[in-house]
C-alpha positions as CSV (number, residue, x, y, z in Angstrom):
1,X,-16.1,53.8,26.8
2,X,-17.6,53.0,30.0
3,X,-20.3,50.1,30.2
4,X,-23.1,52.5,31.2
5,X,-22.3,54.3,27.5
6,X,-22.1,50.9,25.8
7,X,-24.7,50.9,23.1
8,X,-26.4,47.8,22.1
9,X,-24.5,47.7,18.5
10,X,-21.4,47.8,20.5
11,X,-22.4,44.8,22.8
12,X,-22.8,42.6,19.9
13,X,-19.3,43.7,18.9
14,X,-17.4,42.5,22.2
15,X,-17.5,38.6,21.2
16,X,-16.0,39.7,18.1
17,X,-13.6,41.9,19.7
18,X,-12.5,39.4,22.1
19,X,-12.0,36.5,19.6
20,X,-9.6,38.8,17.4
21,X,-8.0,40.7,20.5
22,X,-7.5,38.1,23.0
23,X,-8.2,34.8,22.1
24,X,-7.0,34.6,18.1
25,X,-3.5,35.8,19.7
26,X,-3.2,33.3,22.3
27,X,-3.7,30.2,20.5
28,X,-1.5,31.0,17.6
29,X,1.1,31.3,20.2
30,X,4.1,29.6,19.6
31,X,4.8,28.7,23.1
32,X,1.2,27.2,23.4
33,X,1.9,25.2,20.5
34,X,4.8,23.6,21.3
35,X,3.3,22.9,24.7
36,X,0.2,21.1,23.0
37,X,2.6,19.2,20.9
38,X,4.4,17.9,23.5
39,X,1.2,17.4,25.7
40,X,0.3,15.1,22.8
41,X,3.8,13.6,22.3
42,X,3.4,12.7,26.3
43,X,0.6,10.8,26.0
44,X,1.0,9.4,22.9
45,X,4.0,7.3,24.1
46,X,1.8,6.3,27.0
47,X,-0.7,4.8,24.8
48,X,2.0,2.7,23.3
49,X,4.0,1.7,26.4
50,X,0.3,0.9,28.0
51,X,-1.4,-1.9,26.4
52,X,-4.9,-0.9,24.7
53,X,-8.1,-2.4,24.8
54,X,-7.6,-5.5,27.0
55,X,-9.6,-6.7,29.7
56,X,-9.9,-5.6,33.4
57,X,-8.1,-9.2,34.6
58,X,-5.2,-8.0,32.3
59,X,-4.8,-4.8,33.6
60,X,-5.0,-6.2,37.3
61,X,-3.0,-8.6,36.6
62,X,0.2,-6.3,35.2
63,X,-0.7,-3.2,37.4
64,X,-1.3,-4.3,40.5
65,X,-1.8,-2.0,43.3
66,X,0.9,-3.2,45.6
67,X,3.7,-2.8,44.5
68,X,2.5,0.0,41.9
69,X,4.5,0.7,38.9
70,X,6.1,3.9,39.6
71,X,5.0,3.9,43.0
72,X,1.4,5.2,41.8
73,X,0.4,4.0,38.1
74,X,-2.1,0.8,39.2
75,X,-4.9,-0.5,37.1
76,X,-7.4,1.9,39.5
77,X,-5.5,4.8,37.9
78,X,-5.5,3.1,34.4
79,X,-8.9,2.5,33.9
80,X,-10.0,6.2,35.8
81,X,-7.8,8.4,33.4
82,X,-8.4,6.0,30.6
83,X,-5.1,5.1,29.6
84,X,-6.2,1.7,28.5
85,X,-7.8,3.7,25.7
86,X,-5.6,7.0,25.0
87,X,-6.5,8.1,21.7
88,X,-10.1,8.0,22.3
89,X,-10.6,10.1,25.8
90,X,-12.1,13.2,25.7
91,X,-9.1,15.0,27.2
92,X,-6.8,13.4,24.1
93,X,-9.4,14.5,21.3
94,X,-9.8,18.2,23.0
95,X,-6.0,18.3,23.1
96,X,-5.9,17.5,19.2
97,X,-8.6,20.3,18.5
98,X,-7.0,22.5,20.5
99,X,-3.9,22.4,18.9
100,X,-5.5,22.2,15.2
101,X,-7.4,25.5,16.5
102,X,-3.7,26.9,16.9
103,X,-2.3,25.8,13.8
104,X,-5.3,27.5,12.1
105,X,-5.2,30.5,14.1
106,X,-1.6,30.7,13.7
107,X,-2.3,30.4,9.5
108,X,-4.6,32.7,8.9
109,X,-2.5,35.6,11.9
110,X,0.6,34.6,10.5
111,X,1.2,32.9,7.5
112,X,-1.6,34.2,5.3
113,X,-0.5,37.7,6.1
114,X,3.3,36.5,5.3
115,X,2.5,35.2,1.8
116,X,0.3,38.3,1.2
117,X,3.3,40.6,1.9
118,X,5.3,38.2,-0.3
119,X,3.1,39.5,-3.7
120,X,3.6,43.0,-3.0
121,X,6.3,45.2,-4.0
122,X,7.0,48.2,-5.8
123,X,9.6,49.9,-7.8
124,X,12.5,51.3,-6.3
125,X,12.9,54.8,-7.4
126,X,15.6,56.4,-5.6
127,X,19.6,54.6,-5.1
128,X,19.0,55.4,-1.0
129,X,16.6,52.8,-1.1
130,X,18.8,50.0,-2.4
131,X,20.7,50.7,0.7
132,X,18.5,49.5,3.5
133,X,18.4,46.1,1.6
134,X,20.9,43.1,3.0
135,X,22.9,43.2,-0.4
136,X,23.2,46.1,-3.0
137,X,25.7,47.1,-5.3
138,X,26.3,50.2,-7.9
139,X,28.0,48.9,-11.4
140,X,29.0,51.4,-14.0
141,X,28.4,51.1,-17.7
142,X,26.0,48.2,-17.1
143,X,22.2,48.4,-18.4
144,X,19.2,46.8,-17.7
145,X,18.7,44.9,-20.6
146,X,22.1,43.3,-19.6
147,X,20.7,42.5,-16.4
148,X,17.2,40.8,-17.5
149,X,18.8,38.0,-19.5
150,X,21.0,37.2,-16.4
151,X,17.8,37.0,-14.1
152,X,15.6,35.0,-16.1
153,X,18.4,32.4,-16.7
154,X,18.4,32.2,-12.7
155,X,14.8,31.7,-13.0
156,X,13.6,34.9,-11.8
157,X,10.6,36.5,-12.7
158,X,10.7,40.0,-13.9
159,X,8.4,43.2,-13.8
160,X,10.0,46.1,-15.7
161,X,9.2,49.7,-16.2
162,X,11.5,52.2,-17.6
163,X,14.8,52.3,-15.9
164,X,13.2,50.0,-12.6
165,X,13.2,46.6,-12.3
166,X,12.1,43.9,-9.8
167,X,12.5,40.2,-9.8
168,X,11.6,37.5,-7.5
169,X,11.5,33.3,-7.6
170,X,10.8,30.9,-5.0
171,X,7.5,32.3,-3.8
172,X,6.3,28.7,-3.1
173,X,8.6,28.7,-0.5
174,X,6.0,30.9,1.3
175,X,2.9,28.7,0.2
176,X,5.1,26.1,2.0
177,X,4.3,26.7,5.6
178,X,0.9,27.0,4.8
179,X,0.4,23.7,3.3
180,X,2.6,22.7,6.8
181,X,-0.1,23.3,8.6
182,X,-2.6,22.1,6.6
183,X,-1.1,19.2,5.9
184,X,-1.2,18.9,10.1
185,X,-4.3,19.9,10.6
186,X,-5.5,16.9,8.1
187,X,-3.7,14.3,9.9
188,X,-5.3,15.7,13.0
189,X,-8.6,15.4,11.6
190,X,-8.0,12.0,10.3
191,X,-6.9,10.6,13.6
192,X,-10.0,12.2,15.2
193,X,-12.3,10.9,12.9
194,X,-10.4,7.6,13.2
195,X,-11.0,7.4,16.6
196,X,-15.1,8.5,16.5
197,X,-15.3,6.1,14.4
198,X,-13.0,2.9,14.0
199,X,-13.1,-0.3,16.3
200,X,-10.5,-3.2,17.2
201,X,-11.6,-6.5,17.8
202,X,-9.5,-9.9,18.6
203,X,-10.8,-13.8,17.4
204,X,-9.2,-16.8,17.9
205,X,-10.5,-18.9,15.7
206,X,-10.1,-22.9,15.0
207,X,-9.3,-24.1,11.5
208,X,-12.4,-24.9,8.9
209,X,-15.2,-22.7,11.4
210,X,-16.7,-19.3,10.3
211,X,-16.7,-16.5,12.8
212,X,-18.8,-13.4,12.7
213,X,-16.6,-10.1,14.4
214,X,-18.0,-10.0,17.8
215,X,-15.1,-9.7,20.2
216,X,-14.7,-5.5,19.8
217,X,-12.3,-4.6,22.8
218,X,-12.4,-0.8,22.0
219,X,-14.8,1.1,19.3
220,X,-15.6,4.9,18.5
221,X,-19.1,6.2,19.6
222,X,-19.7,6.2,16.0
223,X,-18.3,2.8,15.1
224,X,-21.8,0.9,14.5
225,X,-21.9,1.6,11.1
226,X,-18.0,0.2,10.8
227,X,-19.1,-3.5,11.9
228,X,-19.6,-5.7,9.8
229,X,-23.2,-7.2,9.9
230,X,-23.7,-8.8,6.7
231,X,-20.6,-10.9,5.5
232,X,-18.4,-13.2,7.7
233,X,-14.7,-15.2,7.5
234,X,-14.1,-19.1,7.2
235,X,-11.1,-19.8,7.9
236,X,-10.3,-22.3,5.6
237,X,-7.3,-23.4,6.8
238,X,-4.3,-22.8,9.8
239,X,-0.7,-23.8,10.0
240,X,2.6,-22.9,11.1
241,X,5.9,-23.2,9.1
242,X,9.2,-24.2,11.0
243,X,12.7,-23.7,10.8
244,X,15.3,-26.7,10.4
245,X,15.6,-25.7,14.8
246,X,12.2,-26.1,15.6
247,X,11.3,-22.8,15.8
248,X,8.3,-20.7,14.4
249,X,9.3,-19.5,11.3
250,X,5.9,-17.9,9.9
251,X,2.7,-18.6,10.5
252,X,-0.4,-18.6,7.9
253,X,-4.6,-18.5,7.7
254,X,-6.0,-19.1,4.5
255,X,-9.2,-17.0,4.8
256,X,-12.7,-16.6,3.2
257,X,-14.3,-13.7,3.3
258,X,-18.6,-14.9,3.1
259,X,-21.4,-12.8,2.0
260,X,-24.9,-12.9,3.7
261,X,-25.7,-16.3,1.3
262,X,-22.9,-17.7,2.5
263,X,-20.9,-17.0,-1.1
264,X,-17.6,-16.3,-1.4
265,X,-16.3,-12.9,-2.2
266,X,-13.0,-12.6,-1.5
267,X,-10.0,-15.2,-0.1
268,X,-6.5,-14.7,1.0
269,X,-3.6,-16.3,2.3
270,X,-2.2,-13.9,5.5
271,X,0.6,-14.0,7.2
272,X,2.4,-11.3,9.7
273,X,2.7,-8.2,8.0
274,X,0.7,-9.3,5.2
275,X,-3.7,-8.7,6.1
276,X,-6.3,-9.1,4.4
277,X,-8.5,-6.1,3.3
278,X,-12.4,-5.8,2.7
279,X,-14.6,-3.2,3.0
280,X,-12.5,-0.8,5.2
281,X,-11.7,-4.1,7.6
282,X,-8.3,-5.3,7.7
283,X,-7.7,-8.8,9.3
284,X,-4.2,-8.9,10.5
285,X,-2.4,-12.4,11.3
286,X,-1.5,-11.7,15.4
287,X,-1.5,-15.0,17.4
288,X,-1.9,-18.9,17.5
289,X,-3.3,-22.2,19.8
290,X,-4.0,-25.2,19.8
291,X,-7.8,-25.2,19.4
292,X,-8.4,-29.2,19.5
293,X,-6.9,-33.2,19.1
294,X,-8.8,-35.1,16.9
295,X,-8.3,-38.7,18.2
296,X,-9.5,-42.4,17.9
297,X,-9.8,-44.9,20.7
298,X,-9.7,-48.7,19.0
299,X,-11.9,-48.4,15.9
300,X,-14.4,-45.7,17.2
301,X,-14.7,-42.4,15.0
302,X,-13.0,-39.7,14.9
303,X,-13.3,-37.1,18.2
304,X,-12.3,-33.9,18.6
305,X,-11.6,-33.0,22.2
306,X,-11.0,-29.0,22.9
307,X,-7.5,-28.3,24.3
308,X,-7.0,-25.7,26.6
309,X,-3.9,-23.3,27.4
310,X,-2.6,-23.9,30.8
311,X,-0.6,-22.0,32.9
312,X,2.8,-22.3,33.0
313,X,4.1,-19.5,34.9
314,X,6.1,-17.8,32.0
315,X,7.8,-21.4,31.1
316,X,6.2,-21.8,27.9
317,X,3.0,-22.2,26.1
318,X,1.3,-25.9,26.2
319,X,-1.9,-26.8,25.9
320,X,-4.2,-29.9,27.2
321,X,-7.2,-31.8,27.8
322,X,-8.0,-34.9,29.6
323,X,-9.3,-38.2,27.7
324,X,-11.7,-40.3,29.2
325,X,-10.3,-44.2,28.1
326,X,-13.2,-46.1,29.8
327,X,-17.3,-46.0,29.3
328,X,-17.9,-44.6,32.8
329,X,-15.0,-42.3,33.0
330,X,-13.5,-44.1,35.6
331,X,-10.0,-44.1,33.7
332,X,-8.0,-41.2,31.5
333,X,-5.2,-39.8,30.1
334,X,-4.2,-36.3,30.1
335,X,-2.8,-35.0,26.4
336,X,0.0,-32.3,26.4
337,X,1.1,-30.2,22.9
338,X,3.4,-27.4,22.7
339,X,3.2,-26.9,19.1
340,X,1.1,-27.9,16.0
341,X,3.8,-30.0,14.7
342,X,1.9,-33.1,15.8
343,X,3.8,-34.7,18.8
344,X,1.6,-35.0,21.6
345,X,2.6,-36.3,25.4
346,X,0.4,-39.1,27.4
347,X,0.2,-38.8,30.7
348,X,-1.5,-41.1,32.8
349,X,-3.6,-40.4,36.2
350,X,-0.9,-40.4,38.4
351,X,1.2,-37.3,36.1
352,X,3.6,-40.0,34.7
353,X,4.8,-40.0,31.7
354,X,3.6,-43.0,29.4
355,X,4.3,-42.6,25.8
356,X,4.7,-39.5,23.3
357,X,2.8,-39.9,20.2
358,X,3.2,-38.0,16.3
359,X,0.0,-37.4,14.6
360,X,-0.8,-40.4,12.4
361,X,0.6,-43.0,15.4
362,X,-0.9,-44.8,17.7
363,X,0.1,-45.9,21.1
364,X,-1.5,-48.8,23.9
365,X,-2.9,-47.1,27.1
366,X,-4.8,-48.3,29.8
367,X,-5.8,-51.7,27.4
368,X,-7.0,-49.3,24.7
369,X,-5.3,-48.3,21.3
370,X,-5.3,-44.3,21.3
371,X,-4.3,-42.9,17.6
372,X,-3.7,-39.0,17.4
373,X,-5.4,-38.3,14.0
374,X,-4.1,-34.1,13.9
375,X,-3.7,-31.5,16.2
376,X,-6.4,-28.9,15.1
377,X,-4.9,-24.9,15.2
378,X,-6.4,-21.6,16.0
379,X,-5.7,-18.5,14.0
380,X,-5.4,-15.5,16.3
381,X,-6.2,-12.8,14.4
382,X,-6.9,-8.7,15.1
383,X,-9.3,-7.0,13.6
384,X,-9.3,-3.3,12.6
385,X,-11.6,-0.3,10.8
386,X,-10.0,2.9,10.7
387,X,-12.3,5.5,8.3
388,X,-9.5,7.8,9.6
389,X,-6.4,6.4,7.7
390,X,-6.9,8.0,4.3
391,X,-7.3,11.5,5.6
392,X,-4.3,10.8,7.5
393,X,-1.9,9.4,4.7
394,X,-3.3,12.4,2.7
395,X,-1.9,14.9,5.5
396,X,1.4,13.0,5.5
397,X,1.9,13.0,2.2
398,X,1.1,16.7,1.6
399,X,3.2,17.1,4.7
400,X,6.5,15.8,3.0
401,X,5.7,17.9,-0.2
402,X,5.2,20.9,1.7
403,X,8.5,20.7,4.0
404,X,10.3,20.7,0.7
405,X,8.5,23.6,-0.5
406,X,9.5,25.4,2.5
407,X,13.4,24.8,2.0
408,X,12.7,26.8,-1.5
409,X,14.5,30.0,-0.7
410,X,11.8,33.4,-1.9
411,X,14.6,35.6,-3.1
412,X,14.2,39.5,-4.2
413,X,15.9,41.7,-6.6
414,X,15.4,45.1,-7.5
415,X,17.3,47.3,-10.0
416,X,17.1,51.1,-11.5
417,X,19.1,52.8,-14.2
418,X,20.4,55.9,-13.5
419,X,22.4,57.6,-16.4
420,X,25.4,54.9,-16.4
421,X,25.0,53.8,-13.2
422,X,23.2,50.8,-12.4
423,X,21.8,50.2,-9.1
424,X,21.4,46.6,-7.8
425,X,20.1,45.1,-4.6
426,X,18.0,42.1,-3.0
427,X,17.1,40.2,-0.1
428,X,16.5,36.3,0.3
429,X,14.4,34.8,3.6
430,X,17.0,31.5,3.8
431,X,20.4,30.5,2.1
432,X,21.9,34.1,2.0
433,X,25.1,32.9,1.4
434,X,24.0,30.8,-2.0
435,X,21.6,33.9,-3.2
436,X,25.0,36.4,-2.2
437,X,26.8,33.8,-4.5
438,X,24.6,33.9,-7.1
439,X,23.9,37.4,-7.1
440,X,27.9,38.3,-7.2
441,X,27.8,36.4,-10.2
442,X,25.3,38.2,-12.3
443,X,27.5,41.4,-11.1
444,X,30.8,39.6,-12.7
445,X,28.9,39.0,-15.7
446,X,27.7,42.4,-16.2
447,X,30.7,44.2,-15.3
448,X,32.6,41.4,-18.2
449,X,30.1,42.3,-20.8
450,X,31.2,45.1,-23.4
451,X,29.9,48.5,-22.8
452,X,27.1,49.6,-25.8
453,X,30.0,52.4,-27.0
454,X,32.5,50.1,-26.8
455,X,30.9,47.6,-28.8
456,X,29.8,50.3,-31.6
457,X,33.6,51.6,-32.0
């Protein structure tokens, strides 16, 4: 048909046409498939080796551009390809729709029409049929009524009329790749939706303050709605367990969870590996400091002067502040911890060393009494919504039902009775040795059973 002979009906038709002649086939192409799998499989692993979601002094910091990792991977390239946030780009969200479109197209092209030509059949009606089939045998003086007592002990199904027969089992194992892909196609969805819509966020957080979550380092477009705005965490309490070496063994926040009146609704004990939940937010256990030192200088109250992590160059974590000992500031120590286990070092002005002091002690410096009351901690906590996770666990677990639905073998058998002869053959799609097996075996045991005449002499 030429375009000048086109009608209009037939215009309307060519989107149609071209969906179901060009594009259906191309994107339930295999090849494309794996392609887009491993497209997504590339970039997946990037997203794990690259750290998400941190700040722009990070990623200068770790990628510089001289020397550049690789020779071209900087933070420029980072932060312009958005590898600091993978999984929600729009080029990582277009490659999981395009390869959910293919696993649908390839469904409803393939596997739909698979299963359908599963539940036909017909009768077999003439012995040179039985011979284009994988496995087919002719046994004298054997009947069918011998033969449908064998099959439905194998757990065949039968469909019987006159002297033809047909059996099949294992016809899940064709509703098995279809569930596959659904099963795929949910955990796509979920971690799309996950993505639109969840947020992380990081607090570091001294014991006995409440914190609202503010600090969101990477959120979906559609996240707003995920934040909480009316209920807050105390965290009651922060410490650190040790091991008989002095190292960390486990560390602990004993949290609150506060409504808008300031009530609580919920508390919990975390620990790494073990959040807390509420409301779709999960408060993992991440990190630690040393928020504060809670001193006394003669018989004055109690202060609490902020520590601050200092740079160490990759020797170690310690953290400090600098106490003023005199009125007009004129004099001062500088306090050193590495730990919350309550030993802190006194240095004076000149960086000497002038005493080390436990929490609870007291110690003379510069003609004043300085007692270290407690060394105040900071939980370090990460903070997640993902509305995506059910869908996903869903998919996954209809994923490991359904690859063990495919391993079911759909198995075939006809039969027809021709004066004493009794024609037998079938086809399996998988384990062709095991149905051969068991199919030899139904033979044996009709060839062993007594012949009707027999029987009747």
């Amino acid at each position: 048909m030429s375009l000048n002979s086109a009608t209009p009906s037939s215009w309307k038709d060519l989107p149609r046409q071209y969906f179901q002649r060009e594009l259906l086939p191309l994107l339930a192409d295999l090849r494309l498939a794996i392609v887009l799998l491993l497209a997504i499989a590339l970039f997946s692993i990037s997203g794990t080796v690259i750290e998400q979601g941190q700040s722009l002094a990070f990623y200068q910091e770790n990628y510089p551009e001289s020397p550049a990792l690789f020779g071209f991977l900087t933070w420029k390239v980072i932060l312009a390809a958005g590898l600091d946030h993978v999984y929600r780009t729009w080029w990582f969200l277009a490659l999981l729709i395009l390869f959910g479109s293919s696993l649908i197209a390839c469904t409803f092209t393939r596997q739909f029409p698979t299963l359908k030509a599963a539940q036909k059949w017909s009768y077999y009606s003439q012995p040179r049929q039985f011979e284009k089939l994988a496995m087919s045998a002719e046994v004298d003086a054997a009947t069918l009524d011998g033969l449908e007592p064998l099959l439905r002990r194998k757990g065949y199904r039968l469909f019987r009329e006159g002297d033809r027969l047909y059996a099949r089992k294992g016809l899940v194992g064709r509703i098995g790749p279809i569930i596959v892909h659904a099963s795929m196609i949910l955990v796509l969805l979920g971690s799309i939706w996950g993505a639109m819509t969840g947020f992380f966020a990081q607090e570091m957080i001294p014991s006995g303050e409440t914190f609202t979550i503010q600090n969101i380092f990477d959120a979906g477009p559609w996240a707003a709605p995920q934040i909480p705005k009316d209920w807050s965490v105390r965290v009651n309490r922060f410490w650190i367990d040790y091991t008989p070496e002095g190292n960390i063994d486990q560390f602990y926040s004993d949290l609150s969870v506060l409504d808008a009146a300031g009530q609580e609704v919920k508390r919990k004990t975390i620990h790494v590996n073990e959040p807390l939940r509420y409301r779709g937010v999960t408060l993992y256990q991440a990190d630690w400091a040393i928020a504060a030192v809670r001193v006394q200088i003669n018989n004055s109250p109690i202060l609490q002067i902020p520590m601050g992590q200092l740079d160490t160059g990759g020797a170690g974590r310690l953290w400090g502040t600098w106490l003023p000992t005199k009125p007009d500031l004129s004099e001062g120590v500088s306090l050193i911890a590495k730990d919350l286990k309550g030993t802190v070092l006194v240095y004076d002005q000149d960086g000497q060393l002038i005493s080390t002091v436990r929490a609870g002690m007291a110690t003379e410096v510069n003609g004043v009494r300085l007692t270290i009351a407690e060394l105040v901690g900071s939980t370090g906590l990460q903070i997640k919504a993902d509305p995506g996770i059910p869908i996903v666990y869903t998919g996954f677990g209809l994923l490991m039902i359904s690859v063990l639905m495919s391993y079911v073998s759909h198995s075939q058998v006809w039969a027809l009775q021709q004066g004493k002869t009794l024609y037998v053959g079938g086809r399996t799609n998988r384990a062709q040795v095991a149905f051969e097996r068991e199919v030899l075996d139904m033979l044996d045991a009709l060839s062993a059973a007594p012949h009707p005449a027999t029987a009747e002499a």
